[in-house]
C-alpha positions as CSV (number, residue, x, y, z in Angstrom):
1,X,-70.8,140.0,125.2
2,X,-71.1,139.5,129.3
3,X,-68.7,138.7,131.7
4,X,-68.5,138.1,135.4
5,X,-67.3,141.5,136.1
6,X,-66.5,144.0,133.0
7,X,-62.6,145.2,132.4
8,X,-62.8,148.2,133.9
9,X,-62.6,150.4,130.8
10,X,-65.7,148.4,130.0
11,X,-69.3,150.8,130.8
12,X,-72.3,150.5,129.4
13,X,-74.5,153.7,127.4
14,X,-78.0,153.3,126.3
15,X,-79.7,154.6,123.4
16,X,-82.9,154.9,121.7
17,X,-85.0,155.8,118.5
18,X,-87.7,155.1,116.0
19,X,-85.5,153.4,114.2
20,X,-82.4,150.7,113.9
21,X,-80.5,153.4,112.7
22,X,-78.1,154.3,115.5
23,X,-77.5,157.7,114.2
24,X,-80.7,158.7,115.1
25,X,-80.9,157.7,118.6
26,X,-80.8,160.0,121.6
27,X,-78.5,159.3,124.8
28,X,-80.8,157.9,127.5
29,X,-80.1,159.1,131.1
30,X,-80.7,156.1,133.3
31,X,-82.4,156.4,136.0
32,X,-83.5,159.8,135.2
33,X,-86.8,160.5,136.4
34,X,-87.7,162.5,133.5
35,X,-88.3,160.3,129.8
36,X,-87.1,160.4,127.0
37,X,-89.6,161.4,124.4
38,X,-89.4,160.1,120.9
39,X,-92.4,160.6,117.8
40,X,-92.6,158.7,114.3
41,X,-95.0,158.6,111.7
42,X,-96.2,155.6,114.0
43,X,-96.4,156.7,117.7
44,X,-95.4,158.7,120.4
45,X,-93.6,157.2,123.8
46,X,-92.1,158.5,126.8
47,X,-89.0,155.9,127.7
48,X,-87.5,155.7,131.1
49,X,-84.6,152.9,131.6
50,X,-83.7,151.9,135.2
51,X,-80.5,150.0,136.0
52,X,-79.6,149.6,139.7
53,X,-76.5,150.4,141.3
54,X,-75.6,151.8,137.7
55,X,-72.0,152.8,136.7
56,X,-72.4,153.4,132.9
57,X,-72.7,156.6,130.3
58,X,-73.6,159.5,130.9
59,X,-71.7,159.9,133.9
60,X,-74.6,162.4,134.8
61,X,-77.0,159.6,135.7
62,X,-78.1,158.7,139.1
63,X,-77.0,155.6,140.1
64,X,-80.5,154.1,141.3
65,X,-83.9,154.6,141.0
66,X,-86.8,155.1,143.4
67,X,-88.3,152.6,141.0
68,X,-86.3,149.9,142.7
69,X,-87.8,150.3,146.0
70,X,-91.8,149.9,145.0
71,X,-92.9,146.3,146.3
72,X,-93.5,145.3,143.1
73,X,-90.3,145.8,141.4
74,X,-87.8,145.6,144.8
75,X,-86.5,142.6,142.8
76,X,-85.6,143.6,139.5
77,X,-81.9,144.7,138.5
78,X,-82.9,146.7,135.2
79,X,-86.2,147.4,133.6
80,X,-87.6,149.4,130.5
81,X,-91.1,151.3,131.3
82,X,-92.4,153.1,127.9
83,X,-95.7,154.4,127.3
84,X,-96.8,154.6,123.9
85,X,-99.7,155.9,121.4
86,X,-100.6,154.6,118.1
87,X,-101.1,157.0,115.4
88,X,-103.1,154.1,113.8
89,X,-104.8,150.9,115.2
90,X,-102.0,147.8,115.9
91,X,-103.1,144.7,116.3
92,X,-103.1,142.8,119.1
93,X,-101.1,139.5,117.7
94,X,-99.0,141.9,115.4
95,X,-97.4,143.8,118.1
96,X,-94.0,142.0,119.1
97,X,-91.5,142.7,121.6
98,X,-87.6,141.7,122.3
99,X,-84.1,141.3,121.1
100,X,-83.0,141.1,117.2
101,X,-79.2,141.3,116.0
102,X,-77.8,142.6,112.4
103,X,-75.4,140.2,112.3
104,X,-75.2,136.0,113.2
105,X,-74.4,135.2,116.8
106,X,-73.9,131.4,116.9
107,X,-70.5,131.3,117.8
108,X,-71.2,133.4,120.9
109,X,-73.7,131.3,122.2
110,X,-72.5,128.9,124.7
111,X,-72.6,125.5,125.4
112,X,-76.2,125.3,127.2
113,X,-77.4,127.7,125.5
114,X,-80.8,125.8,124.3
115,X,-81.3,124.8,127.9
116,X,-81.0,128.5,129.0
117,X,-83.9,129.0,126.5
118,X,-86.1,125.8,127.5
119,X,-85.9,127.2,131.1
120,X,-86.8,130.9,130.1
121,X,-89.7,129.6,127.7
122,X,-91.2,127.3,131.1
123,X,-90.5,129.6,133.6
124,X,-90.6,132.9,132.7
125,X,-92.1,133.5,128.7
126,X,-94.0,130.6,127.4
127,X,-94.8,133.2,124.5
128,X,-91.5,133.6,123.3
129,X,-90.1,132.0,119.8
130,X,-87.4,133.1,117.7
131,X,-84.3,131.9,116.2
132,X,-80.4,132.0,117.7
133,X,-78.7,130.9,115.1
134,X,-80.1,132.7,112.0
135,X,-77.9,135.1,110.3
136,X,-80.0,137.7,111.8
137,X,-81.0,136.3,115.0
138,X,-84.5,137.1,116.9
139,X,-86.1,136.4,120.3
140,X,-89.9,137.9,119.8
141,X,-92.9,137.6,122.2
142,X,-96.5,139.3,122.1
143,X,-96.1,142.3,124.4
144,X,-99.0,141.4,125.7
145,X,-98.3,138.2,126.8
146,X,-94.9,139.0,127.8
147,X,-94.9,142.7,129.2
148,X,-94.3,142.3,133.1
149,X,-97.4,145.2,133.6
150,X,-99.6,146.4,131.2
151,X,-101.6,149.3,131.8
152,X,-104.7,150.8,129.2
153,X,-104.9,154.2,129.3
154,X,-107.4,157.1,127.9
155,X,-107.5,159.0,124.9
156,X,-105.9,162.1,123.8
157,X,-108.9,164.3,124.5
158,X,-109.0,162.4,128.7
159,X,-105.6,164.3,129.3
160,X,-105.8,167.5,130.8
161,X,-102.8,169.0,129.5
162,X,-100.6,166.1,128.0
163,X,-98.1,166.3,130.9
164,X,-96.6,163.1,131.9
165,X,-95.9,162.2,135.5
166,X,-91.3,161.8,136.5
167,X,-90.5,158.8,137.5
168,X,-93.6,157.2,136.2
169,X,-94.4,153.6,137.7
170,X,-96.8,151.2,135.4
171,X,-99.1,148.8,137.2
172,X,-101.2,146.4,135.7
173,X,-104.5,148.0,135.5
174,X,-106.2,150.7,133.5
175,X,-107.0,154.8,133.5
176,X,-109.7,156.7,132.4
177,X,-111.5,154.7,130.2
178,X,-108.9,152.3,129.6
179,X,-110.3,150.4,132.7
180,X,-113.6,149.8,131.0
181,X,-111.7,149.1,127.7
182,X,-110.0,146.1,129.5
183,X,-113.2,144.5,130.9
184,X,-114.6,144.9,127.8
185,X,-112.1,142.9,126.0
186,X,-112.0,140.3,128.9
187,X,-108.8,141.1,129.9
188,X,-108.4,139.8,133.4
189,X,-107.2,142.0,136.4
190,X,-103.5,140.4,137.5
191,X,-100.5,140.3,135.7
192,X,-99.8,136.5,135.5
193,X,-103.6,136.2,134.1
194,X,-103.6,138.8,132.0
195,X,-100.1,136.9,130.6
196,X,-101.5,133.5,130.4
197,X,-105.2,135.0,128.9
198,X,-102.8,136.5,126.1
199,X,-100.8,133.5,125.1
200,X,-104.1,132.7,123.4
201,X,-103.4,133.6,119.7
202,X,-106.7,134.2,118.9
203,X,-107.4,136.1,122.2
204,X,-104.9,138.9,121.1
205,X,-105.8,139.4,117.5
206,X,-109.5,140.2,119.2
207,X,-107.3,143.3,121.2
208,X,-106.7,146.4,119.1
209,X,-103.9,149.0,119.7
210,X,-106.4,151.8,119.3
211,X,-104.9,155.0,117.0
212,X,-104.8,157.7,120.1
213,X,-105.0,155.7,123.0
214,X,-102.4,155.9,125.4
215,X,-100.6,152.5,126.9
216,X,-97.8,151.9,129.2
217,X,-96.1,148.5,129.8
218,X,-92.8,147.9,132.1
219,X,-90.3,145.1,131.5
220,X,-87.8,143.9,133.5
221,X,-86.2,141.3,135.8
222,X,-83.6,139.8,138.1
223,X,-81.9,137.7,136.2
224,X,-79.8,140.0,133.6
225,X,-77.1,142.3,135.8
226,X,-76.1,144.7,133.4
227,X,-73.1,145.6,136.6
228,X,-72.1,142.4,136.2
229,X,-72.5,141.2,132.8
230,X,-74.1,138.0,133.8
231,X,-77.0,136.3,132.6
232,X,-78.4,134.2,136.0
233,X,-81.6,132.1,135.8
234,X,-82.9,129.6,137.7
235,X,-80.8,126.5,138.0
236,X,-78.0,128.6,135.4
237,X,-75.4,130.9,135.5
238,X,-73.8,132.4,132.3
239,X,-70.6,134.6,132.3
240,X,-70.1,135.2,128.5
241,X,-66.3,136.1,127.0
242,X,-64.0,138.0,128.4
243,X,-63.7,140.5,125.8
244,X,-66.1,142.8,123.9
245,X,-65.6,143.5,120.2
246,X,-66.9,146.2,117.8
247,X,-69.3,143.8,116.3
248,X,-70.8,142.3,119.3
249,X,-70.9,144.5,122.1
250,X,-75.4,145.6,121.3
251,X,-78.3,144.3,123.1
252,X,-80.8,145.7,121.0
253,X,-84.8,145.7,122.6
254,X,-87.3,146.2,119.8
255,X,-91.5,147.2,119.6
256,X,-92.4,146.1,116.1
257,X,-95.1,145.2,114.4
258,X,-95.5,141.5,112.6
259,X,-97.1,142.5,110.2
260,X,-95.8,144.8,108.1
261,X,-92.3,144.8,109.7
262,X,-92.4,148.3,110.9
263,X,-89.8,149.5,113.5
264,X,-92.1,151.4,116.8
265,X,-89.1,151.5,119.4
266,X,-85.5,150.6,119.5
267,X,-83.7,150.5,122.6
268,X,-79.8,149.7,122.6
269,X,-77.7,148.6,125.9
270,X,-74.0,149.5,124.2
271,X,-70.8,148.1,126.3
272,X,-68.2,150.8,125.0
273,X,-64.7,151.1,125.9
274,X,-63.3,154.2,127.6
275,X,-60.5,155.7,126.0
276,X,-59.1,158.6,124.3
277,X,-62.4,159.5,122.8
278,X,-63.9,159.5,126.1
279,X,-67.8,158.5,126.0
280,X,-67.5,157.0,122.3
281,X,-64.2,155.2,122.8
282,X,-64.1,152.7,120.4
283,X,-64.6,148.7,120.3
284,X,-61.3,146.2,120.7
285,X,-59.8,144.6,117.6
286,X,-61.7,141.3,115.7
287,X,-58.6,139.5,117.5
288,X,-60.2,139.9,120.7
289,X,-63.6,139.6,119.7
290,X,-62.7,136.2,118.1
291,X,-60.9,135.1,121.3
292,X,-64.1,136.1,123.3
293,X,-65.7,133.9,121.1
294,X,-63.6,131.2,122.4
295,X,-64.2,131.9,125.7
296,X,-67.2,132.1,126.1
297,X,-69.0,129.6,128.6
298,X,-71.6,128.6,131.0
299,X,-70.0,128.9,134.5
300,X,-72.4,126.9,136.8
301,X,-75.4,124.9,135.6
302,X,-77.1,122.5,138.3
């Protein structure tokens, strides 16, 4: 699905719902610094998506965000910020965040694949377990052992009129009484502690998702270049295919619940093709997606 620079009718859209149904997604404007609002049966959240130095659809979006220049995230290339609020309590161990897929991806994944995954689970997400090479594949972590900041917020009847700030930045922390809801749970103050205090299975099934609380979490890094196509961590570089096909061209972010298998938030980073159809051009032939296949490969590991 990556490579080192996309063809140039190559550009990414982004997308998201309530649901895996792609149909029912809206068209997120990256780098806007308004969100995009979504409600289900389940929750509310306000989504913004930041990409820097973005190129992709709609052509409307700026191509950076002030985001990129707080001290705290100077260093990410993309991140997804969300608040969210339960219509219902959500456990703490049930609430799960990452990538799934529809469809098997084994013979995309390239040689040094697993060792990509060994250094991501050490360095960056001891939390996160899954399997690449199901039929439908899945990479799931505890948001709140995994979320880069996590911040606990008040309760409906807190908020003076609802409004929510542009260009919202989350730090780890609290607001209103989510402050005292934190200490109260023993959640510790940092980021990294707060991480390592939730790897604790029985630590997060203590937390609850309270029904009408409001929370807000930001994910992100340096490592994926959504420019670039290229997947670069520490002591690996992957530049994967050279072409996109029609069945493998998603990277598809999930909130769900363990549980009872319920769909929260679906996020979907699309590379489409330009072409006649413009914005919705369409996906190259299975030829190319199987000689992508082929192709695919780890360009530098040390």
């Amino acid at each position: 699905m990556f490579s080192r620079a996309p063809p140039p009718n190559h550009r990414l859209k982004v997308t998201a719902g309530t649901s895996y149904a792609p149909e029912t997604h809206q068209t997120v404007t990256v780098n806007s610094p308004s969100p995009v609002h979504l409600q289900s049966d389940h929750l509310s959240t306000n989504l913004w998506v930041r990409i820097k130095d973005y190129t992709g659809y709609p052509t409307s979006s700026p191509q950076t965000s002030p985001y990129f220049t707080h001290p705290t995230f100077s260093t990410n290339l993309y991140s997804l910020t969300f608040t969210f609020t339960p219509t219902h309590n959500i456990n703490g161990n049930d609430l799960l965040f990452g990538n799934d897929f529809d469809h098997p991806i084994r013979s995309y994944l390239p040689p040094g694949f697993n060792t990509a995954l060994k250094i991501v689970k050490s360095m960056l997400d001891p939390s996160l377990d899954g399997d690449a090479y199901a039929d439908k594949p899945y990479l799931y972590s505890p948001g709140l052992a995994s979320w880069n900041q996590f911040s606990v917020g008040g309760v409906k009847d807190e908020s003076d009129d609802g409004q929510v700030d542009d260009d919202l930045i989350v730090l780890e922390g609290g607001t209103g009484s989510g402050g005292e809801v934190r200490k109260g749970c023993g959640v510790p103050d940092s980021a990294a502690s707060r991480k390592s205090y939730f790897l604790d299975e029985a630590k997060r099934k203590r937390f609850v998702f309270e029904e009408g609380r409001t929370y807000a979490a930001d994910f992100g890094n340096g490592y994926l270049d959504f420019n670039e196509f290229a997947i670069q961590i520490p002591g690996i570089s992957f530049h994967i295919g050279k072409y996109v096909s029609e069945k493998n061209n998603v990277l598809r972010y999930v909130l769900k619940d363990r549980g009872t298998g319920e769909v929260y938030l679906v996020v979907c980073f699309t590379v489409a093709l330009e072409g006649a159809d413009g914005e919705d051009g369409e996906g190259e032939d299975d030829e190319d997606g199987e000689e992508g296949k082929r192709d695919g490969e780890v360009d530098d590991v040390d």
